[in-house]
Structure formats: C-alpha cells, structure tokens
C-alpha positions as CSV (number, residue, x, y, z in Angstrom):
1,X,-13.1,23.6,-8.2
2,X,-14.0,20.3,-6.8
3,X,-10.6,19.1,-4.6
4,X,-11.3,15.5,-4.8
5,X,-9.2,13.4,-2.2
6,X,-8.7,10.0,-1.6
7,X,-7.5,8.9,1.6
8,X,-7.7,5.9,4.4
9,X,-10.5,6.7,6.9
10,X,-8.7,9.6,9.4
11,X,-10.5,9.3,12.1
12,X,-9.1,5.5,12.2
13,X,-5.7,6.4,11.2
14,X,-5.5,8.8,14.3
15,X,-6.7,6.0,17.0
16,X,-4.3,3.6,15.3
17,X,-1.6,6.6,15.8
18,X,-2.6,7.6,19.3
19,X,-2.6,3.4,20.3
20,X,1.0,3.8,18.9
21,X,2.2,6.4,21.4
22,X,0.5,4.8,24.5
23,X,2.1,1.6,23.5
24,X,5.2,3.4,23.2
25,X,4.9,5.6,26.4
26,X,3.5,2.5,28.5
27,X,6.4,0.1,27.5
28,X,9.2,3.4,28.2
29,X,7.3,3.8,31.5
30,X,7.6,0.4,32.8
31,X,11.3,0.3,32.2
32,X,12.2,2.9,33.4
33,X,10.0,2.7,36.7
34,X,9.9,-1.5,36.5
35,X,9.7,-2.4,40.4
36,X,10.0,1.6,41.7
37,X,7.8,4.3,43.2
38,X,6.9,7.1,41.3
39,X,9.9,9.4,40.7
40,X,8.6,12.2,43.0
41,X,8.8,9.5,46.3
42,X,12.0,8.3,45.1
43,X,15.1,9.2,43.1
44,X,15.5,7.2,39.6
45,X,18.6,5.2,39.7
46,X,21.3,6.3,36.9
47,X,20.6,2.4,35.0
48,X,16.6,3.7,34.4
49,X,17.6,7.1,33.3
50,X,20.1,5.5,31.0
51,X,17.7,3.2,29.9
52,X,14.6,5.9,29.4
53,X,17.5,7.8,27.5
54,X,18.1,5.4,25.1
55,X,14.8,4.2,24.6
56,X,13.8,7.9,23.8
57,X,16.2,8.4,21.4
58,X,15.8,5.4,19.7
59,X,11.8,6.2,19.3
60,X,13.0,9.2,17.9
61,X,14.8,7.5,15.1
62,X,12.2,5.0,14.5
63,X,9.7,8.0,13.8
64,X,11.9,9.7,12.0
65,X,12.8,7.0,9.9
66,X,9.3,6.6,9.6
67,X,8.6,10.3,8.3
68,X,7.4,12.1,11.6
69,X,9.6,14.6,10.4
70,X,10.0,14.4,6.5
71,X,9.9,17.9,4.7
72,X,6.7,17.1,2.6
73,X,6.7,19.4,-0.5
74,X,4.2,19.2,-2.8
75,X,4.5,19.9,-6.9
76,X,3.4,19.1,-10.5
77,X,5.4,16.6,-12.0
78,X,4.1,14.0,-15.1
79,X,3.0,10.6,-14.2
80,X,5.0,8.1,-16.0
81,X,2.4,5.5,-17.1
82,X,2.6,1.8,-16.1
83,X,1.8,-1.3,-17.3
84,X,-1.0,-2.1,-14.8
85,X,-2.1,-5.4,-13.6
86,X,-4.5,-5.0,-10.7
87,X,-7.6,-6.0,-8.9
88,X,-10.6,-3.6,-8.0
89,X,-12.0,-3.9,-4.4
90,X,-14.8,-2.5,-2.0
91,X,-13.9,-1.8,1.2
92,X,-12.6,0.3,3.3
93,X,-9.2,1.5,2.2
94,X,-7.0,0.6,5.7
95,X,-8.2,-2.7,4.5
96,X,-6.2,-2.8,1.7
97,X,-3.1,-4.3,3.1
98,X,-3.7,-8.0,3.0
99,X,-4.6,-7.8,-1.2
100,X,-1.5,-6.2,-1.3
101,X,0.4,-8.8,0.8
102,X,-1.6,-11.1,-1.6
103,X,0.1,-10.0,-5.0
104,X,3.5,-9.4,-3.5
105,X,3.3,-13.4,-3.0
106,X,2.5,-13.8,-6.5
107,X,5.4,-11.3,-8.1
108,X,8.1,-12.7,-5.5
109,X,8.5,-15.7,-7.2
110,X,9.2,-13.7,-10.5
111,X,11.5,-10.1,-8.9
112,X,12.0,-8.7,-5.5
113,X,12.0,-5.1,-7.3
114,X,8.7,-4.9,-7.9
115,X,6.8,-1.4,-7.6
116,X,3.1,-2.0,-5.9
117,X,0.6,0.4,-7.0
118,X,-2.7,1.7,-5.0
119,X,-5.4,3.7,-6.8
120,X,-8.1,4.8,-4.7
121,X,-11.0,6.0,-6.9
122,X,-13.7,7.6,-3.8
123,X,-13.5,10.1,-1.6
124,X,-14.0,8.4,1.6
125,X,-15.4,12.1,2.9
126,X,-18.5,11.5,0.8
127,X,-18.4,7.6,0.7
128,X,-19.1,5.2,3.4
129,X,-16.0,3.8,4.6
130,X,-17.4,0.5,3.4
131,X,-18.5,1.5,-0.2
132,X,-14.8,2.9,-1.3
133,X,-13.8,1.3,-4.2
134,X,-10.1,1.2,-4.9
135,X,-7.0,-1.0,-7.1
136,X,-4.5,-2.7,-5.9
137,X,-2.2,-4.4,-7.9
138,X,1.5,-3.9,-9.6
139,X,3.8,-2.0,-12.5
140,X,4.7,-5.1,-14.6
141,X,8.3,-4.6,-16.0
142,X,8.6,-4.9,-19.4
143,X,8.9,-7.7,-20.6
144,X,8.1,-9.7,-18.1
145,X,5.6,-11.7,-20.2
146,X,5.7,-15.1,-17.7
147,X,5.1,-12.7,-14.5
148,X,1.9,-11.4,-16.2
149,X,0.2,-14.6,-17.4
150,X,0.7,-15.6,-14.3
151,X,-1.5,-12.5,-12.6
152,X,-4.0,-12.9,-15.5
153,X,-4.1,-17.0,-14.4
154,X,-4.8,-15.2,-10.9
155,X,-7.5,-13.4,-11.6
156,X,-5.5,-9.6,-12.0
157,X,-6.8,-7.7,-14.8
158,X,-4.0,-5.9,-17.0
159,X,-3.6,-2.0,-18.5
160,X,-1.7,0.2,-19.9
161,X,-2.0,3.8,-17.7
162,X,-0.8,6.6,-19.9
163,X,1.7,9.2,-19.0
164,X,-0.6,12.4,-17.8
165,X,0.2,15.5,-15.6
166,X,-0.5,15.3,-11.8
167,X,0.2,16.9,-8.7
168,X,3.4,14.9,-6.8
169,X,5.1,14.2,-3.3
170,X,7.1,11.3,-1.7
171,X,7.6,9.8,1.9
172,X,9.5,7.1,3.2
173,X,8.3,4.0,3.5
174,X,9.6,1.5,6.1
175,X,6.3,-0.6,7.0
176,X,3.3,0.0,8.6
177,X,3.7,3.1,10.9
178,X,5.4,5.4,7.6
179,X,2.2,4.2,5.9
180,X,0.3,5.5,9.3
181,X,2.1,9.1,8.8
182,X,2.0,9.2,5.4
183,X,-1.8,9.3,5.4
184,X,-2.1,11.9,8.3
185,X,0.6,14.0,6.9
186,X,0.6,14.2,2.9
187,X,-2.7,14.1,1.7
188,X,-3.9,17.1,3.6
189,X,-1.0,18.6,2.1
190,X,-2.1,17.9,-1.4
191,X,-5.2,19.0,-0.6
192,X,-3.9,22.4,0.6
193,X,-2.0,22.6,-3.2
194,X,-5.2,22.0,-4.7
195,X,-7.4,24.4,-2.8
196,X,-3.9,27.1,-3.4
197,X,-4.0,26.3,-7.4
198,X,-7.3,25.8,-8.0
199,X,-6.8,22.4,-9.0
200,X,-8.4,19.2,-9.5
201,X,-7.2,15.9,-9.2
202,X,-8.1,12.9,-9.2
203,X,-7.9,9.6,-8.5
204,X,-4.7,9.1,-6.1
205,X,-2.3,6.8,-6.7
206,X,0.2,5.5,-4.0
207,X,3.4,3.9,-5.5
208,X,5.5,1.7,-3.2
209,X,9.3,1.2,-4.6
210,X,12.7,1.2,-3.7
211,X,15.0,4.3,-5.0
212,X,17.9,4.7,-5.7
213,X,19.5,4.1,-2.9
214,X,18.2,1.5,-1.9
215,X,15.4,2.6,0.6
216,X,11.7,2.4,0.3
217,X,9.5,5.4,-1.0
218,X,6.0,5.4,-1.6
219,X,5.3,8.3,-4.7
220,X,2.0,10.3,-4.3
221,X,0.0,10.9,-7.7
222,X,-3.2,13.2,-8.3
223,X,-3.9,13.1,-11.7
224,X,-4.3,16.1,-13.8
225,X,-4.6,15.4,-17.4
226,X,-6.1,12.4,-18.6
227,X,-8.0,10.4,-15.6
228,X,-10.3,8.3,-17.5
229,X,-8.1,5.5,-18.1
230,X,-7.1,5.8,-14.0
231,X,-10.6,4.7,-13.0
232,X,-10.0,1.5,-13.4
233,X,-12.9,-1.2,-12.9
234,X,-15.4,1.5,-13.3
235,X,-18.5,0.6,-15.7
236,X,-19.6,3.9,-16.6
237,X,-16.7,6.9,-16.0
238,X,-18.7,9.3,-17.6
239,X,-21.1,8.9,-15.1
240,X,-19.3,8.8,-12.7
241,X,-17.4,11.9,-13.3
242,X,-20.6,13.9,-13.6
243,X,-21.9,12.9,-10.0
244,X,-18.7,13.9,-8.9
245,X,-17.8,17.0,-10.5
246,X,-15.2,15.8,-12.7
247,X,-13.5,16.6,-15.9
248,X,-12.3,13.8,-17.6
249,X,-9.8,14.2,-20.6
C-alpha cells in the first residue's frame, strides 16, 4: 500500500530542536558557572547548584508541557467534517506559520474559540521542500455568516469537508516547541499504524483547538474514506491521485 505522509521538512525540524537544547544547555551553563572555573578546579557554591536545580526542573516541565513525553497512541476514529474556509499555498510547510498568524487576525475580531486547520496535500519525501502545496485556514462555526463574508472579502475560499474515516492522535499544543515535537514524534507514529494495517491515508490534517478543559490540542487526521473533497485547491484530483498511488472515494 502506498503510506502517504505529510509532514514539515525533518531534517529542519531536528536542527531547529537540537538549536533548542544548546540554547537551553548554554543559558543553564552560564548560570550556574557565571564568573567560576570549571567545577573540577573548584567546588560549585550551594546558590549555583540551587539555581542549576531549579532551572533543570523547570526545563523539564516546559518540555513536558510541551509533549516531550506525551503517550502518543494512534487509532481510527471519523473525521467530523468542517465548514472550511482556507487558502492554498506553495512552500515549504515550516513556513506555514505566518498565514496562520494571518487568519487568526482576521477571526479574532469575530471569537477567540476558533479551531485553525492545516491540510497538507504532498509528501515532502517525494516533493521539494519548495513545491509542497498545503491549506491553511479555519472551521467556521455555524452560523457565523458575518465572520465568513468577511474571509471571502479576504480572499479565503470556503467548503464544506465531509465527515470520512481516518486514522487519529492528539498532542498538546502550547506554542512553537509542542508544534516542534509534534512533528518529530507523531507522524512517524502514524506512519508505523499505516505500514502495521496496511493502510492508506491521506492528506493530513492538523487541527489546533482548545478542549475541554481549557488547554490547547492540536488533533491529527489521515483520511481514510473519502479524500477527494480534502484536496483542496487541486485542479485535477484524479490526476493527481493516480501519480501518487491513490484511491480516492
């Protein structure tokens, strides 16, 4: 079967990760060791070890509350359709932030609680990181007629994606670093269901909300059933499908 996966460029995700923990591991070093020799020509006073201590276990938090150590279990669950109002882009897919910063500027003026929605269409293992094509854009409530003439005035195109089978997982999402993880830890894990099912999805869709309780999650999507209407901004599906070994219902 063909395991099609849609991802941001891993190689980049990794340097942006490793940059992380140098950052990290530089600015614990030089507070701890700020104005000392190293710790084998002198003894650490108790204020840097306190300090180091602290500093370590609150890096511990903040990846943990970033999903460094989220159980990530993957299943089938049905997607449950959305009213779609997006733009299509061509680029690589870490560069997708800023168009989403650029219709959460739009829909704040209407909601805070506003679910964003990425669907990412190549598979940037067999695409130029340049050439991925991808949607960004969000679920518009219903009936929230004066919030989508307003995306249509800006240019957002609008759809109505039915409910379909797909494969399923969630992760925290606190920012920039979860959305780091989430990309080095999940999708290879989808992958893995696939290749253990013998099943194809595809495209990917990354949806950003808050639960119930209050905390961001982003929701992980493979479609199973129908894709066709989830390549959005395609001309030719079909085509599309065939040159990538795809079944569309």
């Amino acid at each position: 079967s063909h395991n099609y996966l849609s991802s941001t460029d891993r190689q980049s995700t990794l340097k942006n990760m490793r940059a992380i923990l140098v950052i990290a591991l530089f600015t614990l070093f030089e507070t701890t060791f700020a104005g000392q020799t190293l710790p084998m020509l002198k003894p650490i006073p108790a204020v840097g070890c306190g300090v180091a201590g602290a500093a370590a276990i609150w890096c511990t938090r903040y990846l943990a509350k970033a999903g460094l150590f989220t159980t990530i279990t993957v299943t089938e669950k049905e997607c449950p359709g959305y009213r779609y109002a997006y733009k299509t882009h061509t680029s690589a897919y870490k560069d997708c932030g800023r168009h989403f910063e650029a219709v959460c500027k739009i829909t704040e003026e209407f909601t805070k609680d506003m679910s964003t929605i990425g669907i990412y269409l190549d598979d940037p293992k067999d695409v130029p990181a340049d050439k991925t094509r991808y949607a960004v854009g969000v679920a518009v409530p219903s009936g929230a007629t004066e919030l989508e003439k307003k995306l249509k005035e800006e240019g957002y195109s609008v759809v109505d994606l039915p409910r379909t089978p797909a494969i399923y997982t969630t992760f925290p999402f606190t920012g920039f670093l979860s959305i780091l993880i989430g990309v080095m830890r999940v999708y290879p894990k989808m992958e893995a269901y696939c290749d253990a099912h013998s099943k194809c999805a595809a495209p990917f869709l990354e949806v950003c909300r808050c639960d119930g309780n209050n905390q961001g999650i982003t929701e992980y999507f493979g479609v199973l059933g129908s894709k066709k209407p989830y390549f959005v901004g395609l001309e030719d599906p079909d085509e599309y499908a065939k040159v990538h070994g795809l079944k569309l219902k």
